[in-house]
C-alpha positions as CSV (number, residue, x, y, z in Angstrom):
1,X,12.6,56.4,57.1
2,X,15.8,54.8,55.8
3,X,16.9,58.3,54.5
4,X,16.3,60.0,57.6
5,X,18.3,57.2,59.7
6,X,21.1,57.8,57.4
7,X,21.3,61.4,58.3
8,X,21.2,61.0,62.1
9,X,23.9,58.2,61.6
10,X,25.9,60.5,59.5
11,X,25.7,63.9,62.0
12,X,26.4,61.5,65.0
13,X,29.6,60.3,63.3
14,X,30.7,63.6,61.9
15,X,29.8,64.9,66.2
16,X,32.4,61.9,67.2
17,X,35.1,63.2,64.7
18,X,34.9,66.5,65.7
19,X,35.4,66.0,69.5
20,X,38.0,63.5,67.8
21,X,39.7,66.6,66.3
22,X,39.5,68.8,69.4
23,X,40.7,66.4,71.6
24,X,43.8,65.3,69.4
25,X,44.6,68.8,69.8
26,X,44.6,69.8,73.1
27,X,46.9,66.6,73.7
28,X,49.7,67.4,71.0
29,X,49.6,71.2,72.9
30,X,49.9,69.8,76.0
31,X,52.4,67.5,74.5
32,X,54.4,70.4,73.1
33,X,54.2,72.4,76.3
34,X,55.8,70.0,77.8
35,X,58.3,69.5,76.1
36,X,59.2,73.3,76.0
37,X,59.4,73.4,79.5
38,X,61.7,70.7,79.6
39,X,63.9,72.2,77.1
40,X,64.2,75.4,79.8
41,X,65.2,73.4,82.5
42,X,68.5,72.1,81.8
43,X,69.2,75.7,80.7
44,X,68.4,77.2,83.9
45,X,70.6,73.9,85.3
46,X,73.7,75.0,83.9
47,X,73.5,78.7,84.5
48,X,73.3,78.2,88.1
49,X,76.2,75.7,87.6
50,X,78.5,78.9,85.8
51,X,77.4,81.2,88.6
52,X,78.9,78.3,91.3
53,X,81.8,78.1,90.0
54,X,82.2,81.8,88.8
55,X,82.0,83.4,92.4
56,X,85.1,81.1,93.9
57,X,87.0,81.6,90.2
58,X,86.5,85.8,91.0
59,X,88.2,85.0,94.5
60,X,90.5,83.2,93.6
61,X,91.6,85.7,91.3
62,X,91.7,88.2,94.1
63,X,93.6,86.1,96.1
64,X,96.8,85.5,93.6
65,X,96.5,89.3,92.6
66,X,96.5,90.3,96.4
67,X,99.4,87.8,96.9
68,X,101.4,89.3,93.5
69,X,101.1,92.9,95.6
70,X,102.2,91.1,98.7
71,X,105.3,89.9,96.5
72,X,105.8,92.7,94.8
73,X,106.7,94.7,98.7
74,X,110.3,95.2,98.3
75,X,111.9,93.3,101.4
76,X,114.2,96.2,101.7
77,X,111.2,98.7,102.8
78,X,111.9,100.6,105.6
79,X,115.5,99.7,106.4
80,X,118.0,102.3,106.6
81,X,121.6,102.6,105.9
82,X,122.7,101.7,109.0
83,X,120.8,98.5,109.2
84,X,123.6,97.5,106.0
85,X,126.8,100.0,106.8
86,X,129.3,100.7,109.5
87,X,128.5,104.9,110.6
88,X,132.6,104.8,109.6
89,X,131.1,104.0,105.8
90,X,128.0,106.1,106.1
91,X,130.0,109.4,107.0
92,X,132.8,109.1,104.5
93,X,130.5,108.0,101.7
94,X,128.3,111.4,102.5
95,X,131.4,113.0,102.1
96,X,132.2,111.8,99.3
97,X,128.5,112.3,97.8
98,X,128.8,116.3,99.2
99,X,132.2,116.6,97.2
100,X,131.0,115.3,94.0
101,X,128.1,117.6,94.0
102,X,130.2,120.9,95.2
103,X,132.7,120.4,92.2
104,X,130.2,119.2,89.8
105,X,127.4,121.6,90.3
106,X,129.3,124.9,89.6
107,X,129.2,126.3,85.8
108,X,131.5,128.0,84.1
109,X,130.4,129.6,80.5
110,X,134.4,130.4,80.1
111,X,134.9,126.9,80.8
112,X,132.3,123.9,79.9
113,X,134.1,121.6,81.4
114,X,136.2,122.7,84.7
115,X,133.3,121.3,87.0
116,X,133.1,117.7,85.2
117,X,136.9,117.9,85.8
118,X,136.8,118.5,89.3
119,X,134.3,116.2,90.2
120,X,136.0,113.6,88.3
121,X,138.4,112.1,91.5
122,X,135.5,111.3,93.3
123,X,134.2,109.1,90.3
124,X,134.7,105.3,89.7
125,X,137.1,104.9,86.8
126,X,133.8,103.5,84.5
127,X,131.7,106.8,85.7
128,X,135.2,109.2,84.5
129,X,135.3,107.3,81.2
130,X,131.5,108.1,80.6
131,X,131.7,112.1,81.9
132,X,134.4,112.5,79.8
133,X,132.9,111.3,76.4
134,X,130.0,112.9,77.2
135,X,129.1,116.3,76.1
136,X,128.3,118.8,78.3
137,X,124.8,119.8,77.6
138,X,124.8,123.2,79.9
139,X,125.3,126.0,77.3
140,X,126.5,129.7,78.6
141,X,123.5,132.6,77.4
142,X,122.9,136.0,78.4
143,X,121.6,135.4,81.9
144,X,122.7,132.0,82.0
145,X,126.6,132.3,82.4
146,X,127.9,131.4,86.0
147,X,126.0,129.2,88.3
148,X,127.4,129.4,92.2
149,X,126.7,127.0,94.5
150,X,125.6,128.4,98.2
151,X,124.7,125.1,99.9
152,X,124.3,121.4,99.6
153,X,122.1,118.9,101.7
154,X,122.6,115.3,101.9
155,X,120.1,112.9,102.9
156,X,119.6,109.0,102.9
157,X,116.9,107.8,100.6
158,X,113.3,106.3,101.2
159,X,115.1,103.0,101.1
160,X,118.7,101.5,102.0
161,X,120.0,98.4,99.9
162,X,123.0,96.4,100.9
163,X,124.0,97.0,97.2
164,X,125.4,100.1,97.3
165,X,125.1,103.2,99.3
166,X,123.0,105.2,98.0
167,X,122.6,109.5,98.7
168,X,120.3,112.2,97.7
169,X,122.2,115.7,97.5
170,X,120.5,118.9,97.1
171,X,122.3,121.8,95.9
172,X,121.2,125.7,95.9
173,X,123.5,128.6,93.7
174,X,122.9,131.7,92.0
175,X,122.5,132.1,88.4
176,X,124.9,135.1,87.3
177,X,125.3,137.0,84.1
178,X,128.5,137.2,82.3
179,X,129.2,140.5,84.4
180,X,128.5,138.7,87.8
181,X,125.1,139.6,88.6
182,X,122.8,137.5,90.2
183,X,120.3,136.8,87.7
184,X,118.0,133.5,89.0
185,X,118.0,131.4,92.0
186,X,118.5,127.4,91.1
187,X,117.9,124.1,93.2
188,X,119.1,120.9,91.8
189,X,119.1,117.6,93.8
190,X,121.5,114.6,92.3
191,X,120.8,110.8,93.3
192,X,124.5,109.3,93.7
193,X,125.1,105.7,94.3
194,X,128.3,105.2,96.2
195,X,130.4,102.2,96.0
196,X,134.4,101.1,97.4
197,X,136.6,101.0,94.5
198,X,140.5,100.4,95.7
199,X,139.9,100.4,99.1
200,X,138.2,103.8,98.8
201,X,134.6,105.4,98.3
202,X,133.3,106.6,95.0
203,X,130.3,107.6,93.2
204,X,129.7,105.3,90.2
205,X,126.0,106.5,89.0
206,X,124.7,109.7,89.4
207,X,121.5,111.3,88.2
208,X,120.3,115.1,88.7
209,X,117.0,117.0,88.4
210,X,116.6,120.5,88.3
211,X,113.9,121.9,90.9
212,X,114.3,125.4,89.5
């Protein structure tokens, strides 16, 4: 009888350590989900937090780019040459734009450098001084040995400074052969700035591109 009590004392205890066990588990599961999900949360805190403060930060860029554009406008857009000059300075500055063209434009394969001379009066004594050291790049060839000049067109640019008075000149010639014959058609336009030197206009920066 002893015996047997032992045994039924025995399962009964080893019964009350097993639900124990189980039980211990399930808390320290609980315990750990828990704490998991509190882990996530200030996570998910601070993303929200960097998407707050990311939208205004992307306008805000937007903003100071738009207002770099808005700076970048020249404040000269739009204005003309006679929002600057008197129509006296306009027309003899044209003049003198049309003049430098008509001498300079011409070439001479005999001669490299009878049109740089002629255009030379209408230049600004720093412009002569750079036309002359410069080398005349046009070389005379076969088909390539006169060029004429036919016409010239002189218009104001996009945009008038108070700078300097500034004039786009486009020239049309006929390329001749050593004998004279028309061999090619050409179009050239020059961008002169015009500015008073002694009392009196002249061109003191010129560039030219050939059209054709």
């Amino acid at each position: 009888m002893a015996t047997r009590m032992k045994v039924i004392i025995f399962r009964v205890i080893l019964v009350f350590v097993g639900v124990l066990f189980v039980a211990g588990y399930f808390h320290q599961r609980q315990q750990d989900q828990q704490q998991s999900s509190s882990k996530k949360e200030p996570q998910q805190e601070q993303k929200v937090k960097y998407g707050d403060t990311f939208i205004p930060f992307q306008k805000e860029e937007k903003k100071e780019e738009l207002e770099k554009n808005s700076a970048a406008v020249s404040p000269n857009e739009g204005k003309k040459l006679a929002d600057f000059y008197s129509s006296e300075d306009i027309a003899t500055s044209k003049q003198v734009a049309q003049e430098f063209v008509k001498n300079l434009y011409p070439f001479d394969g005999k001669d490299l450098n009878k049109s740089i001379n002629k255009a030379l009066p209408f230049a600004t004594e720093n412009l002569q001084k750079m036309m002359k050291t410069e080398e005349n790049t046009m070389r005379p060839t076969q088909d390539f040995f006169f060029r004429e000049l036919k016409e010239t067109t002189a218009v104001e640019p996009d945009e008038a400074t108070p700078d300097a008075l500034t004039w786009v000149v486009t020239a049309k010639g006929d390329i001749k052969n050593q004998k004279g014959q028309v061999t090619d058609h050409n179009v050239t336009t020059y961008l002169l700035q015009i500015t008073k030197e002694k009392d009196s206009f002249k061109v003191a920066e010129y560039s030219e591109e050939n059209s054709k």
